[in-house]
C-alpha positions as CSV (number, residue, x, y, z in Angstrom):
1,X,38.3,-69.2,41.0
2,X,40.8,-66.6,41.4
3,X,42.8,-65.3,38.7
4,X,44.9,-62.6,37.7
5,X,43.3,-60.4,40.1
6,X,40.0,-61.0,39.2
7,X,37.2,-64.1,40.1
8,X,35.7,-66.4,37.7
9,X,32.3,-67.9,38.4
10,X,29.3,-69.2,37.2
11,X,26.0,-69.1,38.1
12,X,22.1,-70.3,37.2
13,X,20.0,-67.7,35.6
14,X,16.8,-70.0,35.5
15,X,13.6,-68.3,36.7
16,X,12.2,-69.0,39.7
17,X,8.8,-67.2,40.5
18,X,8.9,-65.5,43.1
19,X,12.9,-64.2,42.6
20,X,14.1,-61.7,40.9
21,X,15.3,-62.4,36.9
22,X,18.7,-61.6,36.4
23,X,20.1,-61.6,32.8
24,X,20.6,-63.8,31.0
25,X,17.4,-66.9,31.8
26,X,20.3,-69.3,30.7
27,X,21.1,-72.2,32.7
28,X,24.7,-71.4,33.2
29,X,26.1,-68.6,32.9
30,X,30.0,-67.3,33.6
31,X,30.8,-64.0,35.7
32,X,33.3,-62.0,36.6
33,X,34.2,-60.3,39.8
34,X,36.7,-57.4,39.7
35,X,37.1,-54.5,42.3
36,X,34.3,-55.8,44.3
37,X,31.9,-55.7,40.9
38,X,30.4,-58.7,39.0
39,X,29.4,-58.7,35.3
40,X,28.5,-61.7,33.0
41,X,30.3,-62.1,30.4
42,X,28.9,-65.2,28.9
43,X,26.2,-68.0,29.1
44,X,25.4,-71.4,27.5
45,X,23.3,-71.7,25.2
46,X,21.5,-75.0,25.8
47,X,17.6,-74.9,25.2
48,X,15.9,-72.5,28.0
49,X,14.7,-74.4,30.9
50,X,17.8,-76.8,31.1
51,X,18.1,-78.0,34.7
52,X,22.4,-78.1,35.7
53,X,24.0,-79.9,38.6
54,X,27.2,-79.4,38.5
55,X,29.6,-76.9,37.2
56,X,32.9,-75.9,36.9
57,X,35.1,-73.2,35.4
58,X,39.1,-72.4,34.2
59,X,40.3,-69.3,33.2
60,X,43.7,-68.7,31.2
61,X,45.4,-66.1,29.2
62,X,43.5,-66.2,25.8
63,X,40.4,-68.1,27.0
64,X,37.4,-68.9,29.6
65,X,36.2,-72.8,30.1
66,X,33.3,-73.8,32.0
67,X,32.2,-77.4,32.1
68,X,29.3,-78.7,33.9
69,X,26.4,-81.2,34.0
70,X,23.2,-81.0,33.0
71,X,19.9,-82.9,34.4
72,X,20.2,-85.5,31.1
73,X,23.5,-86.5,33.0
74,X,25.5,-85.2,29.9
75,X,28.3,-83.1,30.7
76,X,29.6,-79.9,28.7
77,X,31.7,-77.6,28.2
78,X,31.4,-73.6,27.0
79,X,34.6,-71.8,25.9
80,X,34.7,-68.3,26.0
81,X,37.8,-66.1,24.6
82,X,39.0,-63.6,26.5
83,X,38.6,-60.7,24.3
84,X,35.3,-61.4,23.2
85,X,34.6,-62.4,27.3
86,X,36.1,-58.0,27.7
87,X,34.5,-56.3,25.1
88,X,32.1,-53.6,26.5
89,X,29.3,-53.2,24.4
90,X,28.4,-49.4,23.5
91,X,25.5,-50.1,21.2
92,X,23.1,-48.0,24.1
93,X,23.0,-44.3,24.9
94,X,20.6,-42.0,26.1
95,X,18.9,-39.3,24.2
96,X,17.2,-36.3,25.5
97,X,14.5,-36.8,28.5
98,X,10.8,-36.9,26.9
99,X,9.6,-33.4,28.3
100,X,6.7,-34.7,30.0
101,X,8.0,-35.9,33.5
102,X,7.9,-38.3,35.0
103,X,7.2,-40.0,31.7
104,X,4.0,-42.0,30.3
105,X,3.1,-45.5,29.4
106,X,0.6,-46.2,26.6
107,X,2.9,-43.4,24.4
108,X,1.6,-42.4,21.2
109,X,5.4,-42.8,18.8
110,X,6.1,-42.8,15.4
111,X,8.7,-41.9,13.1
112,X,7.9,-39.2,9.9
113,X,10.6,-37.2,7.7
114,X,13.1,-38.7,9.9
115,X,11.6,-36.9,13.2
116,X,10.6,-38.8,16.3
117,X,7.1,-37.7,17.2
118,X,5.9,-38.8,20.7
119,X,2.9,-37.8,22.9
120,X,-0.1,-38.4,24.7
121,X,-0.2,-41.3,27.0
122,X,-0.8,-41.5,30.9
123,X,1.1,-41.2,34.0
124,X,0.6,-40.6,37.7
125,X,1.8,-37.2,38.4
126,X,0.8,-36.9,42.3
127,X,0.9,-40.3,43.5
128,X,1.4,-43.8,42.7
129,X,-2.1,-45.7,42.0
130,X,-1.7,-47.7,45.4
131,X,-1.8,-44.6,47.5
132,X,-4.6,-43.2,45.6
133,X,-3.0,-41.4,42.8
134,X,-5.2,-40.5,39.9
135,X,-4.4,-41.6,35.8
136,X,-4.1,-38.3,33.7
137,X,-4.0,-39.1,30.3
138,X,-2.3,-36.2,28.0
139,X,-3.0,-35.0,24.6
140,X,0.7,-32.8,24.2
141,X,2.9,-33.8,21.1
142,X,6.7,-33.3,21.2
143,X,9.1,-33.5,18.5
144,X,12.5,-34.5,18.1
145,X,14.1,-33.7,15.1
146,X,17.1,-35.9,13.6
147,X,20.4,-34.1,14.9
148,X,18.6,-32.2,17.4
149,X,19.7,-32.6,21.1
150,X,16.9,-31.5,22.5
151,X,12.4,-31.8,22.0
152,X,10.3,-29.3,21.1
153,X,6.6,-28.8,21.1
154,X,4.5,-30.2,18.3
155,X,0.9,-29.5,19.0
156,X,-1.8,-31.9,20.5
157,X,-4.0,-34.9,19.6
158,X,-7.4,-34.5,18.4
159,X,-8.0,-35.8,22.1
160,X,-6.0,-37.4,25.4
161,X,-4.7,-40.5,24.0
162,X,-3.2,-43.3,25.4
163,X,-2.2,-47.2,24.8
164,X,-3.5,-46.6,20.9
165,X,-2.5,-49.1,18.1
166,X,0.8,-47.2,16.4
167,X,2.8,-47.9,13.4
168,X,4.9,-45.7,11.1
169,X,4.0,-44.9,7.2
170,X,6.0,-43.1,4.4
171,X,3.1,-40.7,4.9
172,X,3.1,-40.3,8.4
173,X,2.7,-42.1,12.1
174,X,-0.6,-44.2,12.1
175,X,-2.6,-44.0,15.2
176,X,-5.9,-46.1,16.1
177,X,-8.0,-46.6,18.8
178,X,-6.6,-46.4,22.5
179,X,-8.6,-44.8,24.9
180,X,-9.3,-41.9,27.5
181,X,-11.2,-41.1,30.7
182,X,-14.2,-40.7,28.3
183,X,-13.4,-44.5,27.7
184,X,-12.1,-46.6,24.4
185,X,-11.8,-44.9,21.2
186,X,-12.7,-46.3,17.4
187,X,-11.3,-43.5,15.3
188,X,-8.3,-43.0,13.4
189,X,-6.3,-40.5,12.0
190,X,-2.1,-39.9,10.5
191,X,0.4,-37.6,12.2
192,X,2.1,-35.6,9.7
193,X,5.4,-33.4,10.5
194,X,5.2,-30.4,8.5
195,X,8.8,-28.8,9.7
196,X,6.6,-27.0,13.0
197,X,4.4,-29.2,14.0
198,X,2.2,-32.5,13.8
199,X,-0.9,-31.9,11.7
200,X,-3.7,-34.4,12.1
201,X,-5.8,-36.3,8.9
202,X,-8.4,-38.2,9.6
203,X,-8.9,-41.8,8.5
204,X,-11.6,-44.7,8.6
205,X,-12.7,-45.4,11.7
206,X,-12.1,-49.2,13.3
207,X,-15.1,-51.6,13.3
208,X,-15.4,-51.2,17.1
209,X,-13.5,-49.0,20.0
210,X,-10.5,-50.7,21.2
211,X,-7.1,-50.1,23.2
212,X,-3.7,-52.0,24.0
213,X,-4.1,-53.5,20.3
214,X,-0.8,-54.3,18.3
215,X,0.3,-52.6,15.2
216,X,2.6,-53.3,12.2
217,X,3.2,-51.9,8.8
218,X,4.1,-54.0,6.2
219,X,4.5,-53.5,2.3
220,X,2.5,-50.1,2.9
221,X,-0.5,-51.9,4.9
222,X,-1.2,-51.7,8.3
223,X,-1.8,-54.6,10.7
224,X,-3.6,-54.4,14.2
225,X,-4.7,-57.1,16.3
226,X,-6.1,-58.1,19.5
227,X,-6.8,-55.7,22.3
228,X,-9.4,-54.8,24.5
229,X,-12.9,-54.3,24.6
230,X,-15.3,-51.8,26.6
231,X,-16.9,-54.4,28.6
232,X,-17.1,-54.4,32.0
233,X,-14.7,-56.1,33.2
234,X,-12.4,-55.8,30.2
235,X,-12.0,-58.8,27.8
236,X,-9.6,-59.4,25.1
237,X,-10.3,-59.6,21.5
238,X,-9.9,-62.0,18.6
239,X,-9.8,-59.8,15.5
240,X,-7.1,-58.9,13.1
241,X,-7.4,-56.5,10.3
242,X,-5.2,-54.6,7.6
243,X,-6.1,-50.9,6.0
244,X,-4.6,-50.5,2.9
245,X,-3.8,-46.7,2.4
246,X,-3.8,-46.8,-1.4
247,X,-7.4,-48.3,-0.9
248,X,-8.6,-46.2,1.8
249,X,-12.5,-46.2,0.9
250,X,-12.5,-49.8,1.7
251,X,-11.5,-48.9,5.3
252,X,-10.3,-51.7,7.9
253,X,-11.0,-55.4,6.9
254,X,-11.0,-58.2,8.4
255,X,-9.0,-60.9,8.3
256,X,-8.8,-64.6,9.5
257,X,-7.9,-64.4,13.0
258,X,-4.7,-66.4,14.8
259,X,-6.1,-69.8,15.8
260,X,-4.9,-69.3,19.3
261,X,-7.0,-67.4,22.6
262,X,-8.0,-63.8,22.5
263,X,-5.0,-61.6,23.7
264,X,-4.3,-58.1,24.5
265,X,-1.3,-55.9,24.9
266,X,0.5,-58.3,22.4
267,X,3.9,-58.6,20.6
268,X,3.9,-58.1,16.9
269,X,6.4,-58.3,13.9
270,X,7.1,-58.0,10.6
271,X,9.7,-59.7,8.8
272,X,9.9,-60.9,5.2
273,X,6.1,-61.3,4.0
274,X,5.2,-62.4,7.7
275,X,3.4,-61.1,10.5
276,X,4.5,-62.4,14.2
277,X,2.1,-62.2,16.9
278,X,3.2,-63.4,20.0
279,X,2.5,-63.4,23.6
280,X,-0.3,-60.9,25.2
281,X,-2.4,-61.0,28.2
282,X,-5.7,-63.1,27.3
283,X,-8.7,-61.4,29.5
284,X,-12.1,-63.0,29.9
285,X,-14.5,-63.6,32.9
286,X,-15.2,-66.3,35.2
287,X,-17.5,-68.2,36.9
288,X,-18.2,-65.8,39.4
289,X,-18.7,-63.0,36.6
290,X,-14.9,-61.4,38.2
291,X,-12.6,-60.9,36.0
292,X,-9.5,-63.3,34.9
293,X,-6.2,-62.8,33.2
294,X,-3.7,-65.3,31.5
295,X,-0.6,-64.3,30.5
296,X,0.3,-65.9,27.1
297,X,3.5,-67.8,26.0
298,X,2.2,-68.9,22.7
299,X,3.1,-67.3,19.0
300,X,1.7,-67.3,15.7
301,X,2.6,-65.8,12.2
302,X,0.6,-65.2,9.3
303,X,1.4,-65.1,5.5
304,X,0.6,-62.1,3.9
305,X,0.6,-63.8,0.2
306,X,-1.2,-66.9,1.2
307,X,-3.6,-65.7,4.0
308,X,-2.4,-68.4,6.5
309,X,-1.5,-68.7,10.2
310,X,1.3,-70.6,11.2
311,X,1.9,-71.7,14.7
312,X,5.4,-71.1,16.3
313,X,6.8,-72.8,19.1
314,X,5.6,-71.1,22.7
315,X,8.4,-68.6,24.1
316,X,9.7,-69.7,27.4
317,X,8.4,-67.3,29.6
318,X,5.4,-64.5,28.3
319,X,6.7,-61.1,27.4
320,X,3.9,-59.0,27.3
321,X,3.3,-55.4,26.4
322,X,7.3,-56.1,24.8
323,X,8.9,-53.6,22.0
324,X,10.1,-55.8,19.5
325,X,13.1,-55.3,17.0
326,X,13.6,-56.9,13.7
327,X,17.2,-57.9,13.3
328,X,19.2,-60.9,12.5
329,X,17.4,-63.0,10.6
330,X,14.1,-62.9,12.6
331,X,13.1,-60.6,15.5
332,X,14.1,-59.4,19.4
333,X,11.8,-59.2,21.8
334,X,12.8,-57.0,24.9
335,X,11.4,-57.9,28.3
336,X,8.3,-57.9,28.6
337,X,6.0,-58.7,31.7
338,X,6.6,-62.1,32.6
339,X,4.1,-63.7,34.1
340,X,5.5,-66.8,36.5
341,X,6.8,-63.7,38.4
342,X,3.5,-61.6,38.6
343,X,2.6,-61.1,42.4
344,X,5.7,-62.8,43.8
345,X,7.8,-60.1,43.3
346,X,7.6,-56.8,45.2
347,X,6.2,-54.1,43.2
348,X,9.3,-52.2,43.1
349,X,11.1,-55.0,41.2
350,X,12.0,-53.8,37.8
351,X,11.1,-55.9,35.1
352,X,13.4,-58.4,33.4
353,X,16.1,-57.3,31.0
354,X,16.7,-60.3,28.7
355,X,15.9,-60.0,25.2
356,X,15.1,-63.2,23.1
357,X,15.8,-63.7,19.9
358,X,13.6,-65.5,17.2
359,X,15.5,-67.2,14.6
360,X,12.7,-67.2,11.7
361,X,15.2,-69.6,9.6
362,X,15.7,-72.0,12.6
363,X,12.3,-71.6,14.1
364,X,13.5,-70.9,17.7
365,X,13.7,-68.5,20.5
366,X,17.1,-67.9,21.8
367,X,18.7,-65.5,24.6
368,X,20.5,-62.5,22.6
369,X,24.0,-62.3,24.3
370,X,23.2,-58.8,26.0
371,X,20.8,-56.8,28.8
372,X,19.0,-54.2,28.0
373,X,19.9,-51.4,30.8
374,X,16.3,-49.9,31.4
375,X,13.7,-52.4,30.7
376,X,10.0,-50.9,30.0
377,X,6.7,-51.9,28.6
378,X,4.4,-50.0,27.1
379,X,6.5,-48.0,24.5
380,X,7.4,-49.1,20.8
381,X,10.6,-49.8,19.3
382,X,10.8,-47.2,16.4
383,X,13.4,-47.7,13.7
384,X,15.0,-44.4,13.7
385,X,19.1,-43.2,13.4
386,X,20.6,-46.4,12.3
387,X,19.2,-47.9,15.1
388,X,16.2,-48.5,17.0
389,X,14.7,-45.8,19.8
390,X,12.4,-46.9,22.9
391,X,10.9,-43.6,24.4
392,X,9.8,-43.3,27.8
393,X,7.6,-45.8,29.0
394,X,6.9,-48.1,32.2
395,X,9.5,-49.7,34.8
396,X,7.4,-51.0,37.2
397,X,3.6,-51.4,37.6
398,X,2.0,-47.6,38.2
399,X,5.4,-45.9,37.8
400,X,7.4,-44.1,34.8
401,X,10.5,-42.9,33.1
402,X,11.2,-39.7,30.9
403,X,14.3,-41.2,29.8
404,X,14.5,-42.3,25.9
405,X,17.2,-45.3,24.8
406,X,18.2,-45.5,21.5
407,X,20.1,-49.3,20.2
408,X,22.0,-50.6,17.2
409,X,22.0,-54.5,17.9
410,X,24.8,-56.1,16.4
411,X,24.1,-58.9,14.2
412,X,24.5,-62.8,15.5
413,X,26.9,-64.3,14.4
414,X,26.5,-67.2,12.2
């Protein structure tokens, strides 16, 4: 509808394989059209996968109303006001490019005495992998100092390095595993800023080499699970295990594992004595000895004190190889590779830009109420600068980006 010089309308966000995403996944959601550009500007927040029929929407002075019908044949109404409907959210920028163009997927990130360290990882610098382009994975470390505008060099890894298990400790950025062309990797060893450069310590090596496993540090421990094995083809793994700094003889143990299917390239969390694991890409073989990959909606958590998995309801649509964000009252999970749209769109469709929300009080997964502007996979979320900082990573299947986001979410509302 028109009004005061703009157009009010609303729309279904609901995926459809096969089409592109567009955020928000919410069944209805209200846009605006001004000067020949649309933006949404709000969505209802009915339980993901409603179906609507019909809709309507109203727009006045002080407020937005649009009512419609859902499938249950029950109608309702969202209410938007108008200055919350205008506010442009500036919670985004862009730091300086990661010096290694074009950018790499499987980084190596971590946060120590306030500096973002970042490195290795692998790209294809000549030509895309479907017209024959060959993976280089790198072994260059570059630094980028709190209040600095601009990366410098920070020495190598012990070895190219890339899609390693990362987390970051008081005492440095953890990294295990990952792999090479010389093929998976079972050591581990701490990064270590010393005001010129990254200094390497070694540490217990894992029980077996692995890549694309999930790291998290919580309460000074560190968490890693899933990922791949060297086999041939590639299947994931079902192990979980903690190393314990302060008991560092004892080296990795292992732990109960989620009661769930092997995953790799997982989502994991930690938030208030609990570790979230959620989503991956389960690999295993079939009949025909080929290779076969699931991608996972599924989620789990595990309490530290008591030793116990929990299952979670499934998220709606898989988000693997996701950066996740602890914030309001749970966790964020941004994009992801989801896989009801895996081979139906064309490769150069960028990767959905929703980010879900999971209430841990409510038990729930909910659409946060923005888009993220770059969506990538394959990079962590570091808490760094008041905020959290995604560097580099992968847009599209075989393709990267130097550039390096930094976000403060605000905090949901009640």
């Amino acid at each position: 509808m028109p009004w005061e010089g703009k157009l009010l309308g609303v729309r279904s966000g609901t995926r459809v394989p096969g089409r592109q995403p567009a955020f928000p996944s919410a069944p209805l959601v209200v846009t605006l059209r001004e000067e020949g550009q649309s933006r949404d500007i709000g969505f209802a927040a009915d339980p993901l996968g409603t179906t609507v029929e019909a809709a309507a929407v109203a727009g006045g002075v002080e407020e937005i109303v649009a009512a419609y019908v859902a499938a249950d044949a029950q109608c309702r109404v969202v209410r938007l006001t108008w200055p919350v409907a205008e506010q442009v959210r500036v919670n985004w920028r862009r730091l300086a490019d990661f010096p290694l163009g074009p950018g790499v997927a499987g980084i190596v990130a971590g946060i120590h005495r306030d500096v973002l360290l970042a490195g290795g990882g692998t790209n294809f610098p000549d030509a895309p992998p479907w017209a024959g382009g060959k993976r280089v994975t790198y072994d260059e470390l570059f630094a980028l100092p709190l209040g600095e505008k601009s990366w410098r060099s920070a020495g190598r890894l012990p070895e190219p390095r890339g899609y390693a298990a990362v987390t970051s400790l008081a005492d440095g950025v953890l990294v295990a595993g990952g792999e090479n062309p010389a093929g998976l990797r079972d050591d581990a060893f701490l990064l270590r800023w010393n005001g010129r450069e990254a200094e390497t310590t070694a540490l217990p090596r894992l029980p077996q080499p692995v890549t694309q496993a999930a790291a998290v540090e919580w309460a000074g421990r560190v968490y890693v699970a899933g990922g791949a094995g060297g086999t041939t083809p590639r299947a994931s793994l079902h192990r979980f295990l903690v190393y314990d700094p302060a008991k560092a003889s004892a080296g990795w143990t292992e732990l109960p594992p989620w009661p769930g299917p092997t995953r790799t390239l997982a989502v994991m969390a930690a938030v208030d004595g609990w570790i979230y694991l959620v989503s991956g890409l389960h690999l295993a073989t079939d009949a025909a000895g080929k290779a076969a990959a699931e991608y996972l909606r599924d989620a789990y958590r595990y309490r530290v004190e008591t030793g116990e998995w929990e299952r979670l309801p499934d998220l709606p649509w898989s988000v693997t190889a996701a950066p996740a964000v602890v914030a309001a009252r749970g966790f964020l999970v941004l994009g992801g590779v989801d896989g009801t749209q895996v081979g139906k769109l064309p490769r150069e469709a960028p990767l959905p830009d929703d980010i879900l929300h999971f209430d841990a009080e409510k038990r729930t997964w909910e659409l946060w109420p923005e888009a993220w502007p770059e969506p990538v996979v394959t990079s962590p979320a570091l808490r760094w600068q008041d905020g959290w900082v995604i560097p580099s990573g992968e847009p599209r299947g075989g393709v990267r980006t130097p550039h390096v986001w930094h976000w403060q979410p605000d905090e949901r509302p009640e």
